[in-house]
N, C-alpha and C positions, 0 to 999 in steps of 0.2 A: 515336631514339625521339622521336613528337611529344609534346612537354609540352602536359597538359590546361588548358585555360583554365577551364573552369568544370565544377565536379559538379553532379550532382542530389540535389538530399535529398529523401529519403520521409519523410513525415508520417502517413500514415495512406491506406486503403483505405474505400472509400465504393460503395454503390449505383446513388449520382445521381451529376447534375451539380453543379457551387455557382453558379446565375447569379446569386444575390444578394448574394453576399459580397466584403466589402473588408477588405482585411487593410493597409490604407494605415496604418492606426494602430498596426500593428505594424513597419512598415517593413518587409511581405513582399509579395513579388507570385509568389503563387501557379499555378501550373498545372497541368493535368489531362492523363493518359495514361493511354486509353480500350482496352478490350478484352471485349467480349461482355459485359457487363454488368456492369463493374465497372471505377471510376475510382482511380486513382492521383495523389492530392496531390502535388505536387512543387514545388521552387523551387531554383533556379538558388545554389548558393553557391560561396563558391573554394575551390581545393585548400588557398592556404595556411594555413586554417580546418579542413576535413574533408579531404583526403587521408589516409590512412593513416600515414604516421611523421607526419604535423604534429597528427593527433585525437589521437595517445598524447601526443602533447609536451604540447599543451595541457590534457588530463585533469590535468595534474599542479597546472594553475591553475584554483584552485576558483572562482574571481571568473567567471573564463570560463567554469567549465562551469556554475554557478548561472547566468549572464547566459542562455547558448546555453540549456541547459533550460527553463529559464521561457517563453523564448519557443517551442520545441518544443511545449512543453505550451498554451500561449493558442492557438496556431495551431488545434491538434488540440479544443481548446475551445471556439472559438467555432464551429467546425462540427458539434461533437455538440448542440451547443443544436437544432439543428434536425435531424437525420439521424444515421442508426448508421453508428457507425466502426468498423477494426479498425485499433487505432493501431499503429505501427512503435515500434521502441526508439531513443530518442536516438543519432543518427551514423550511420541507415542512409544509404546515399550510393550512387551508380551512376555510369556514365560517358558512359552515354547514354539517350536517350527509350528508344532499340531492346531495352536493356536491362529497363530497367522494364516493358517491354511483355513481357517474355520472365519477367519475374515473374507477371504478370498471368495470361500462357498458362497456364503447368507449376501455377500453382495458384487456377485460375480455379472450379473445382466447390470445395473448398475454402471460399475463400473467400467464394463464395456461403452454402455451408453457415454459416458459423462467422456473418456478418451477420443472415442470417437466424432464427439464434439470438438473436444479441443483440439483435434490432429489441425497442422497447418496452421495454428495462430500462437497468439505470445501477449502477456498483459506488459502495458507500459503502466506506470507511473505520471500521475502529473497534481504537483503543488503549487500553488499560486500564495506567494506573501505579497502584502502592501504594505508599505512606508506610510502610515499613516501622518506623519506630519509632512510628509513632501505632497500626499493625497491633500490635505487640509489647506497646506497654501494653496496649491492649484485652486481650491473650490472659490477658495477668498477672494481669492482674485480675478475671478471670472463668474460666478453665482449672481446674479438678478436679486434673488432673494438676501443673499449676505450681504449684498453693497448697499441694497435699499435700507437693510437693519444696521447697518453703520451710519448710515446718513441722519437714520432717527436717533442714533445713538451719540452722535455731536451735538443734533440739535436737543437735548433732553438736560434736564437739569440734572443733579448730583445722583439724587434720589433712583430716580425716575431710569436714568441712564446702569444704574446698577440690574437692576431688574433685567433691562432690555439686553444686558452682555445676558445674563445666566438664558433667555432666550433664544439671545444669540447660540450660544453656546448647545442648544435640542436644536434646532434648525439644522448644526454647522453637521451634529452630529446624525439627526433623519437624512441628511442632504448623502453623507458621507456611506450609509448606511446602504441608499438606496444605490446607489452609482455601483458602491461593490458587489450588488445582489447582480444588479444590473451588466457587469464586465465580466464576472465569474461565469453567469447563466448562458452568456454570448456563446464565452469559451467552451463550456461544454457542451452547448446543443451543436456547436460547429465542429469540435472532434469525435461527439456520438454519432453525427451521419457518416465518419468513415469507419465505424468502428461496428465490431458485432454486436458488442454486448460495452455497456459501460456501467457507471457505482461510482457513487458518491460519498464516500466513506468519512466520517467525525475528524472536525475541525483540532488540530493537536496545540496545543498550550506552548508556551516560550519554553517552558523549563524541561516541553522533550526534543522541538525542532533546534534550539538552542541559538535562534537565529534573534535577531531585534526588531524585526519584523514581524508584526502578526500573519498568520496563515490566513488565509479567505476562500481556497478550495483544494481539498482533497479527491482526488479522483483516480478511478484507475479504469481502465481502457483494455478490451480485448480485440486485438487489430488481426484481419486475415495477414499471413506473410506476404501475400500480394499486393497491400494496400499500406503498407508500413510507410516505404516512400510516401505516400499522400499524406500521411498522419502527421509526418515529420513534417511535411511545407506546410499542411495545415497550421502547427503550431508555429513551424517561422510566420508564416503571417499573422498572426495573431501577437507574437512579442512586436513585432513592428507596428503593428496597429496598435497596442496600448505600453509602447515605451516612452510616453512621456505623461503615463496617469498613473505611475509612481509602482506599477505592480511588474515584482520579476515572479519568474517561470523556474521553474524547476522538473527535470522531464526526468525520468531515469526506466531501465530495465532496459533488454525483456528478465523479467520474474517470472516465476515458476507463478501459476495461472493460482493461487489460493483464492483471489475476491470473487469467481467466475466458476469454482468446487467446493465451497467451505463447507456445506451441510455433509455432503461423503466424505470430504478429507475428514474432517473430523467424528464418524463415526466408533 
């Protein structure tokens, strides 16, 4: 067997050409493989980076895969600045141009279609964490139902009064439970009417947002360019409307559109 000297990596799927771009400051030198109207990013890497048993080795070094991601992602960035992408998922790779050309064929309508779609818009990002214990005073001290279960819980003997905390305590928590279903759902039916297309994407754990707040909604947003301004008031009004029910906002992009192409990108 000949051993490969060099892969290809896909970055993303495009319309045009890129005659203006330089990616010299990322330390990539880019190239294009063309097929009926539609270009394929590419850039020459080694096996002992992306082949297939050496990507799983390296997944396991996160220095490496934040390094290689970031750059994935700038690449794919400074080309949406100017034109619609359909970006690929970090490590797509090929073993020749003839190959990527044979991507291009088998989903050339496809990929038309799905660009097409996305000409003219841009996904935003939007996370919502709650301070659960700044959420939990607030409720104490305002809930019908929690002051009434404290008043039983003065008047109760030793016993009796033990019981009624641990009740207390499913109450504080349905109470707590419902209110975030409740403030989350708001937000996002309020930014999916200015939005094309939106997603609700899996709630992330402390130990990847790294924050001390729990997360309570992942979402991500596909906005026309023309409506971007609204999306944005939309979301200022909505931190003003629950900045004092303990939950901050977190807005970020435009990203390269993956929640709104994943079934093609990832072909």
């Amino acid at each position: 067997m000949i051993a490969v000297k060099e892969l290809l990596y896909l970055y993303c799927v495009t319309k045009d050409s890129l005659p203006s771009y330089d990616f010299a400051d990322l330390g990539v030198k880019v190239e294009l493989v063309y097929f009926q109207g539609t270009y394929a990013v590419i850039s020459s890497v080694s096996p002992e980076d992306f082949s297939e048993i050496n990507l799983k080795r390296h997944l396991t070094d996160m220095s490496w895969v934040e390094r290689n991601i970031r750059l994935h992602e700038k690449v794919i960035e400074k080309i949406m600045k100017e034109q619609t992408v359909l970006p690929f998922k970090f490590g797509t790779v090929f073993e020749c141009k003839a190959n990527v050309e044979k991507l291009l064929k088998a989903n050339n309508l496809e990929f038309k279609t799905v660009l097409d779609f996305l000409e003219g818009k841009e996904e935003r990002g939007l996370k919502i964490y709650c301070s659960s214990e700044y959420f939990k005073d607030t409720l104490c001290s305002k809930n019908e139902r929690i002051i009434a279960q404290d008043k039983e819980i003065l008047a109760a003997g030793p016993g009796k009064a033990f019981f009624l905390k641990k009740k207390k305590e499913e109450i504080v928590k349905d109470i707590i439970n419902e209110k975030i279903s409740e403030y989350t759902k708001d937000c996002f039916e309020r930014l999916k009417i200015v939005a094309v297309n939106a997603k609700i994407n899996n709630i992330l754990p402390k130990e990847v947002t790294e924050k001390k707040e729990d997360m309570v909604l992942n979402a991500a947003f596909l906005i026309s360019s023309k409506r971007i301004k609204e999306f944005e008031n939309v979301i200022s009004c909505l931190k003003a409307k629950y900045a004092d029910k303990g939950l901050i906002f977190d807005c970020t992009g435009p990203w390269p559109p993956y929640n709104f192409c994943k079934q093609v990108s990832q072909i």
